[in-house]
N, C-alpha and C positions, 0 to 999 in steps of 0.2 A: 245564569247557567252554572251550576255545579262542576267542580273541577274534580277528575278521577286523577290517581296516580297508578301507573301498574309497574310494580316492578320484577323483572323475570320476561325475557322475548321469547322462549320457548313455548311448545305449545299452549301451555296455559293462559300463558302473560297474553300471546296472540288472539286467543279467544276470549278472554278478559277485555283488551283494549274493545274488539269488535263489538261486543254484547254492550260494553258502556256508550257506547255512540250509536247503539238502538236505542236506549235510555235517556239519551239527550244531555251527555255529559261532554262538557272540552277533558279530553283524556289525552296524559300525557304517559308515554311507553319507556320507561330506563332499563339499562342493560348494558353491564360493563364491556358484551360484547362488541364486535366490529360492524354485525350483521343481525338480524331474527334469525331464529329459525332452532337453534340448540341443536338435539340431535337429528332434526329434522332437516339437515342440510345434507349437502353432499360434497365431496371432495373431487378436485377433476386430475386425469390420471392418465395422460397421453390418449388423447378422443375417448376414455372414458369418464361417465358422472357418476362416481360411487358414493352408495350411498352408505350411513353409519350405522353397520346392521342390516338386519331384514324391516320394512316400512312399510306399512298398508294400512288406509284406511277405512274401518269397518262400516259398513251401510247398517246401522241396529236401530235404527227411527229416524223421521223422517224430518224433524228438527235438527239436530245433529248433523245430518247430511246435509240438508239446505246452508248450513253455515259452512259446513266446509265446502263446499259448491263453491258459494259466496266467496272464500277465501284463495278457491283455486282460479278465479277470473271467469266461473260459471260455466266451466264444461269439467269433465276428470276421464281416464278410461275406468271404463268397465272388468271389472276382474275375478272371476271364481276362481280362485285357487286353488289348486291341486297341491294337497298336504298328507304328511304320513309323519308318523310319529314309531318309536322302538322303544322297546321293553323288553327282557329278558330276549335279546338277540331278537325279536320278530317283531318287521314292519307290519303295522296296520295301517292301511291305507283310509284315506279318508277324514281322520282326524288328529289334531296337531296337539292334543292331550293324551297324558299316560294311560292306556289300554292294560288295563288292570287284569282283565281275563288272560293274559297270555304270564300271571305270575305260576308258579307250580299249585298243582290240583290243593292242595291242604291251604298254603298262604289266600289261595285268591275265595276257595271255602269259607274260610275265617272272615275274610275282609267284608264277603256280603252279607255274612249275617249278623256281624258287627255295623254295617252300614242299616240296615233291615233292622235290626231292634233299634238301634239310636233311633232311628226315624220312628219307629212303632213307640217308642217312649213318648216322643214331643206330641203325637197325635196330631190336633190341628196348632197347636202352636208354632209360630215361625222359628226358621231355623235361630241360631244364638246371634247375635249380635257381638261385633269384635270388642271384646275391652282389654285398650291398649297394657292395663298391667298385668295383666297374663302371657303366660308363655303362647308363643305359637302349637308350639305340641301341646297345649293342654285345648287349645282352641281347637285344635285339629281331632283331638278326643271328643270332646264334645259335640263339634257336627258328623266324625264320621263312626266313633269306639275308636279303642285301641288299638286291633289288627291294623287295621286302615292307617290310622294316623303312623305306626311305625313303617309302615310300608312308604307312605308320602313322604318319610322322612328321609328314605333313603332314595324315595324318584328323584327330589328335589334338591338332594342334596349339592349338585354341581351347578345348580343355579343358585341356591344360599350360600355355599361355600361355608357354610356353618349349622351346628347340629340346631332342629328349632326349638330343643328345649332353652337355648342361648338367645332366641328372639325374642321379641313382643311379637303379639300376635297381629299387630298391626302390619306384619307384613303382609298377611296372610291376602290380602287387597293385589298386590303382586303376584298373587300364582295361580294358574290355568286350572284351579281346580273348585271351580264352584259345583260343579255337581262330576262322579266319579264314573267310569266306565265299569263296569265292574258284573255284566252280562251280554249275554247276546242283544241284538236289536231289538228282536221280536217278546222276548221276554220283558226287555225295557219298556216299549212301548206297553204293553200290558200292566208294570207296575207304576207307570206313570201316570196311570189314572188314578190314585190314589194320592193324592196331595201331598200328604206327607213323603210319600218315596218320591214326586217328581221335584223338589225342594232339593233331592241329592243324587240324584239317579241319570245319568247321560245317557240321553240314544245321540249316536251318528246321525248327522244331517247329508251326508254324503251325495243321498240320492237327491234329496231336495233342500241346496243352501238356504234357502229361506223360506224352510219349511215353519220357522218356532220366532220369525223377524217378518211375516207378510202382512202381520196386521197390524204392525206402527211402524212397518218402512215399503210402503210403495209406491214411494216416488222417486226410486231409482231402480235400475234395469237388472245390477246386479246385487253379488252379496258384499262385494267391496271397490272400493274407486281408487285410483290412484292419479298422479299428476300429467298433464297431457306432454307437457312435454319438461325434460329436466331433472328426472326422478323429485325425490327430497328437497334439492335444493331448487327446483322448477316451484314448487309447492313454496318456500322460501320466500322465493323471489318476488312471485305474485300478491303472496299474504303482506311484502310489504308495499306492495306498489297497491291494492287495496285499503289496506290501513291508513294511508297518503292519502287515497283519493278522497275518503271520507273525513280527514281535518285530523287525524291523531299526529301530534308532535310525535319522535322519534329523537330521545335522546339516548344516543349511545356512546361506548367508550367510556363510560363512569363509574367513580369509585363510591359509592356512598361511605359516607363518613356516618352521620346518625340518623334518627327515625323517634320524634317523641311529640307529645302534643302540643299544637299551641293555639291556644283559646277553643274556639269550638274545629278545629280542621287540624287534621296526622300533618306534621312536618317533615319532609323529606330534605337532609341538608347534603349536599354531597362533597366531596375532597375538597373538589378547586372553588366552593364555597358558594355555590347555588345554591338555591333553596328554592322546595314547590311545597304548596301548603294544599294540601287535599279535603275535601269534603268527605270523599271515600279512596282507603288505598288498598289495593289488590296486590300480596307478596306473593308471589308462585316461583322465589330464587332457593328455597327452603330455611330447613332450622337455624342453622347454625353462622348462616349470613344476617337473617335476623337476630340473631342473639348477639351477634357485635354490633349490629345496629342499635341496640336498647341497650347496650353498654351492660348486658350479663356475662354470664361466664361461656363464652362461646366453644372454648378447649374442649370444657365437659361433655356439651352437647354432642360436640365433633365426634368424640371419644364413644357417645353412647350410639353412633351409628356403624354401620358395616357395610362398608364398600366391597364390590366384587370389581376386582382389575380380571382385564378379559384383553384376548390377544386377538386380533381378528385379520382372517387371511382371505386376499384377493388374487382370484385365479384367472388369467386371460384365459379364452377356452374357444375354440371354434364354434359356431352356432351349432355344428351337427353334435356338438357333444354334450349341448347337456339334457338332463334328462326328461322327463314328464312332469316331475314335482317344480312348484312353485317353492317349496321348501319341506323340511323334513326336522321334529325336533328328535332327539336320542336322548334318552332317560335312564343309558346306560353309564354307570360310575367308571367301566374299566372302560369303555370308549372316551378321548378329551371334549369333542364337538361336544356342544348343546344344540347348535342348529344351523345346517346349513341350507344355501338360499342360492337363486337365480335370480336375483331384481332385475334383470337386462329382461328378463321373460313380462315382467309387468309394465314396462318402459321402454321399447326398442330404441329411441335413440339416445338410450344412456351409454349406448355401447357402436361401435365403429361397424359399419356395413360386414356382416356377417362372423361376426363375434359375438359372442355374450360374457357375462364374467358372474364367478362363482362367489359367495363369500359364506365362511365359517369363519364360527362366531366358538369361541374357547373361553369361557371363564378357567380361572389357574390364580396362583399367589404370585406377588410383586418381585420374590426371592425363588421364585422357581425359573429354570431355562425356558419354558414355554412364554416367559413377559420378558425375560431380560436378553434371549436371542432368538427370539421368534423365528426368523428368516433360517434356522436350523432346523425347525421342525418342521417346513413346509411340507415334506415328502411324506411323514407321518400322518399328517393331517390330510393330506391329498387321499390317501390310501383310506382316508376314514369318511371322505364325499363320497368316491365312487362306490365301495361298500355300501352306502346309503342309497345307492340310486339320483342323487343329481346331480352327475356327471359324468362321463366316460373318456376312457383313454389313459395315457402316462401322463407324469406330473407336466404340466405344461411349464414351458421357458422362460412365461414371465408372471412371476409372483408380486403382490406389493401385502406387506405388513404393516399393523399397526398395531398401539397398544393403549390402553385409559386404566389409570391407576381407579377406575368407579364406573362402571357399567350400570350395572345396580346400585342400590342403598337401600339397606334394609333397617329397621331399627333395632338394635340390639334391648334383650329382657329390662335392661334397666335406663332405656331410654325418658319412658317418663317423670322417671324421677331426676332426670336430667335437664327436660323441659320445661318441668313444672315453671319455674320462677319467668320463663320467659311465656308461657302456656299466660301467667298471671297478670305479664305487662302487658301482651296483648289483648286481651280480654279487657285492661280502664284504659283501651282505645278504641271509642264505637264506629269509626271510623276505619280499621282496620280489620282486613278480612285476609288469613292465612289459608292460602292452599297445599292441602295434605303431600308430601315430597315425596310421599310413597305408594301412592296411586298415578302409576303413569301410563297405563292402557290409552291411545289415546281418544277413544268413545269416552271411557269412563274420565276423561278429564275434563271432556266439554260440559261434559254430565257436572261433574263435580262443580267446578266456576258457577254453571247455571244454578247450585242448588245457595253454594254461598250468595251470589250475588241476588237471589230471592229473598235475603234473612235479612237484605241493608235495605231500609225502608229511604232512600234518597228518590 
């Protein structure tokens, strides 16, 4: 029997360990953590389970789902969410991407027919393919023109927290814009007959969530599942009492010390001087933990990525007050939210008999008031839920704060040249299989594990 190693307990690592014990490997799971689960946990908060952020998981095929099924103890709820998203001051209801039609008549002119030639250029060729040494803006020129890409630049600005001509375009895997809003419905559907426009062309699913997901997801009821009971940390808890059930070791609390090869199997040696010798090892902790692992220059790496620290506030709220939206994102620069949420709506017993609780999510800088005394702006940011619509009422009495100096990570333009040397040690270990740190959708991660772990011929 082949020995897997995985190291990283977050979602990837967790669906790495699962997928290698379909495969018929002794898989062992490390994880300097206390617990699985990364951000996929929840925090408990006088009778509430909050969770980190807004959490849901997407039903988008029918493989996918079955694993995560699998993973929640084989049941989940059912969930359509109700989502709205803001652009130049106006909510569109229905979908949780930037609604490009509501820019001023000239800007949102320009953007489609800069979207409409680019497209009308490629013809039937697929849209570009990311290569990571290019800038994001120039990536972003390329699939949408220019109008387009400066406009995205500035949608997204509060989720990059930096301009993307300073990216790789690798991030571009991170943001909610594979294809763009950028007409009415009925127009969309009209030019989305044409392959090349529907390759970038959004219609709203509003009326029917799995209108463009019914023919490789129906075997489940809804458009997304969530956990039965526990929020995040329910989903946690089972993924490891699963993992157990089926033989995966669970070593956690660990510090890895190195990672290099010895004879035909990846060696994994950790601080207090274990060692597991792999046949195949699965990294999903990202770059720059492996780059100390293989004894490169890990600073560099560090240095070539971009964290977003993000403040995030928890509102106790009567059940009557909050609102219709499941959540709501805001793509407005002078608004702070990026996106506020009711997870008590997806999970009732994350929340105490007839309560629910709010949570907005603020990315900001580590030296601005909004990270170093959060708990000061609570009233500011209360004022910027109920303007959104999911929530009602005065600021409630009891707040909880938090703060993560890395919400996101993005790569910054000169990230490859930063990882090259370690990009090179991994690659004379055939046994070593790294997963991308900046693909964290969590569909497209199961996606991703499954596509690496198809290329290891074990």
């Amino acid at each position: 029997m082949q020995h897997a190693v995985v190291v990283g307990a977050g979602l990837k690592g967790i669906v790495a360990a699962r997928r290698l014990v379909d495969r018929g490997c002794r898989v062992t799971l490390v994880d300097r953590a206390k617990r699985l689960g990364g951000v996929h946990s929840s925090i408990p908060w006088d009778g509430f389970s909050l969770d980190i952020g807004c959490h849901l998981f997407g039903n988008e095929d029918d493989a996918t789902t079955a694993l995560l099924l699998d993973l929640m103890g084989g049941e989940a709820r059912p969930i359509t969410p109700a989502v709205a998203s803001v652009l130049a001051g106006v909510r569109t209801d229905g979908i949780e991407y930037p609604d490009l039609t509501r820019l001023p008549d000239d800007r949102r002119g320009a953007v489609l027919a800069g979207v409409l030639e680019r497209a009308a250029e490629r013809g039937d060729a697929p849209v570009p393919g990311i290569d990571p040494t290019r800038s994001l803006a120039a990536h972003l020129v390329d699939l949408f023109g220019a109008s387009a890409a400066d406009v995205l630049g500035e949608v997204f600005a509060k989720m990059l927290q930096a301009p993307p001509g300073e990216l790789s375009a690798a991030a571009y895997s991170a943001l909610p814009a594979r294809r763009l809003k950028v007409t009415d419905d009925a127009t969309a559907a009209l030019l989305k007959q044409v392959p090349a426009f529907d390759a970038v062309i959004l219609r709203s699913n509003a009326d029917d969530p799995m209108r463009f997901l019914r023919d490789r997801a129906s075997g489940f009821e809804a458009r997304a599942l969530y956990p039965t009971t526990g929020g995040m940390g329910g989903f946690a808890a089972t993924a490891t009492a699963r993992l157990m059930e089926v033989g995966v070791e669970l070593t956690l609390e660990a510090e890895i010390a190195s990672l290099a090869l010895h004879g035909q199997t990846t060696r994994l040696t950790l601080a207090d001087g274990r060692t597991f010798d792999a046949d195949v090892l699965v990294w999903t902790s990202g770059w720059t933990p492996l780059a100390s692992a293989l004894g490169e220059d890990a600073a560099s790496v560090s240095a070539a990525i971009r964290p977003v620290p993000m403040a995030l506030f928890y509102f106790d709220i009567p059940a009557g007050a909050a609102g219709t939206y499941h959540w709501v994102h805001d793509f407005d620069n002078d608004h702070r939210v990026f996106r506020a949420s009711v997870p008590s709506l997806f999970g009732p017993d994350t929340a105490p008999d007839g309560r629910h609780y709010v949570c907005a999510e603020v990315p900001t800088a580590m030296d601005s008031a909004m990270f170093t005394d959060p708990a000061a702006q609570a009233e500011a940011i209360w004022a910027e839920v109920t303007a959104l619509g999911v929530a009602t009422g005065p600021l409630p009495e009891r707040v909880k704060t938090l703060t993560t100096p890395a919400s996101y990570r993005f790569p910054a333009r000169d990230f490859e040249t930063a990882v090259a040397p370690v990009r090179t040690r991994a690659a004379a270990m055939p046994g070593l299989l790294v997963a991308d740190e900046f693909n964290f959708g969590k569909s497209g991660s199961v996606r991703e594990i499954d596509q690496r772990l198809a290329g290891w011929e074990g």
